[in-house]
C-alpha positions as CSV (number, residue, x, y, z in Angstrom):
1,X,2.2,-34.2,-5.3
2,X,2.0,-31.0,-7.3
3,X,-0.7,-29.4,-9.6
4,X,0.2,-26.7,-12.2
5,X,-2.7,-24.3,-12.4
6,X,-3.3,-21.2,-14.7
7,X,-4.7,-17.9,-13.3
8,X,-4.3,-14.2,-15.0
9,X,-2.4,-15.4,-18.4
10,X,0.1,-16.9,-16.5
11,X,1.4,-20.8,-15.5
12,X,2.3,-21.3,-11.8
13,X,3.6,-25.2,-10.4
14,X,2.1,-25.3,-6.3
15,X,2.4,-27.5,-3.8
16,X,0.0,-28.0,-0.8
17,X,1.1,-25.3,1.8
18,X,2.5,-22.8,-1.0
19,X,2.1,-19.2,-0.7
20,X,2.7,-16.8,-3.8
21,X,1.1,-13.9,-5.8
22,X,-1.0,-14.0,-8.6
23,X,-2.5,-11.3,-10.6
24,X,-5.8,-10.1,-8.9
25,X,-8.7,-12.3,-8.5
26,X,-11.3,-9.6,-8.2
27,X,-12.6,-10.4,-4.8
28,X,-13.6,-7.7,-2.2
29,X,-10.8,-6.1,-0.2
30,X,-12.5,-7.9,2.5
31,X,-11.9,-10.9,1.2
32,X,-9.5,-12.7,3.3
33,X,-9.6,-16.1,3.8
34,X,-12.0,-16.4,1.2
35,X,-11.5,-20.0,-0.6
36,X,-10.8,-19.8,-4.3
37,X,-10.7,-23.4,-6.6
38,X,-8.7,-23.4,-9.7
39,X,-9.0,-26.3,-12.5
40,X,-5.5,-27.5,-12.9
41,X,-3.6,-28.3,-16.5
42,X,-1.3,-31.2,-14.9
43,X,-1.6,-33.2,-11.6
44,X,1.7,-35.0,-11.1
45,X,1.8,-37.6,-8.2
46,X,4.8,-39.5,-7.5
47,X,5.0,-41.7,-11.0
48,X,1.5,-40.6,-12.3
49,X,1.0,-37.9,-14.3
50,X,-2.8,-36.6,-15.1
51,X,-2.6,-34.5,-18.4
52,X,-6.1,-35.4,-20.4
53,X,-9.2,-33.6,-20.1
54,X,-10.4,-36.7,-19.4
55,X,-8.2,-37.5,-16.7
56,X,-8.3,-34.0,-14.9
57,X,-12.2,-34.0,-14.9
58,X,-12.6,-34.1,-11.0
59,X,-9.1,-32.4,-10.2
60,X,-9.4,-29.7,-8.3
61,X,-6.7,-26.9,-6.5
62,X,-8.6,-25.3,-3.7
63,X,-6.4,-22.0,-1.8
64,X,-7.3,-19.6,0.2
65,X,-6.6,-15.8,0.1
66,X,-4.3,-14.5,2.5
67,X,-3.8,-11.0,1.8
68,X,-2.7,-8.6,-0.5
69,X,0.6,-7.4,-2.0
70,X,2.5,-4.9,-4.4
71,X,5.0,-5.8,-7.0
72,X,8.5,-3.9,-7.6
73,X,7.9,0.2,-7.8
74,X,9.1,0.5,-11.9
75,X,9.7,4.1,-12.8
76,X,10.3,5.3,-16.5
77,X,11.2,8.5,-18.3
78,X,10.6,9.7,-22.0
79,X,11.3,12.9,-23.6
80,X,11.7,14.5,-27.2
81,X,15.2,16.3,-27.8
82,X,14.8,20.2,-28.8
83,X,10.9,19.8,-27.9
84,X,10.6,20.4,-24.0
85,X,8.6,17.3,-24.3
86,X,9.6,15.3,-20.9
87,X,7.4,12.6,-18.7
88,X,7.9,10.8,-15.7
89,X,5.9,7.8,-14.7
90,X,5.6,5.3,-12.5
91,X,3.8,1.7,-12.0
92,X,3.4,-0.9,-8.8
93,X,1.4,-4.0,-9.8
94,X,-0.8,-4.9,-7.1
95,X,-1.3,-9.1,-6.2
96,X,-3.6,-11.2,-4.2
97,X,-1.9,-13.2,-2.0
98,X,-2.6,-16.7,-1.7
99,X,-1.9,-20.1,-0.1
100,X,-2.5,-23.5,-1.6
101,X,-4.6,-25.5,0.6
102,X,-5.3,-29.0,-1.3
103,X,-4.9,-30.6,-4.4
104,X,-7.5,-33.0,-5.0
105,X,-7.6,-35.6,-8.1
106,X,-10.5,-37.3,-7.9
């Protein structure tokens, strides 16, 4: 059985047991092991698929937060020819980590 869920603009297909990183809830730091429910878009069990509102009215994804992570370091570099006009910067996305504990239909 799997669940495809939506959290921070983005699409993600778990399983029960699935870790991965999503954008930041905006829980506490403290937050660990704090249980988080997301309303799935499609519920797919063996041969049956749930895709209606209708049908996905008591579906549920519960997970739990396991702890935080960072992203890739991504470093850039602009300038202007003949200006002196140079910048360095830098970005590392932060994620909440978190683990799929049960997908529940109905």
């Amino acid at each position: 059985m799997y669940a495809v869920i939506r959290t921070g603009g983005k699409q993600y297909r778990v399983e029960e047991g699935q870790r991965l990183n999503v954008e930041l809830l905006g829980l506490d730091a403290a937050d660990d092991d704090a249980a988080v429910q997301f309303e799935p878009i499609l519920v797919v069990n063996g041969s049956t698929v749930l895709a209606s509102p209708a049908q996905l009215a008591g579906a549920s994804v519960s997970a739990k937060v396991v702890g935080a992570a960072k992203g890739p370091k991504i470093t850039g570099f602009t300038y202007k020819a003949k200006a002196n006009q140079r910048t360095r910067w830098g970005h590392r996305q932060k994620y909440d980590l978190i683990e799929i504990t049960s997908i529940a239909t109905a």
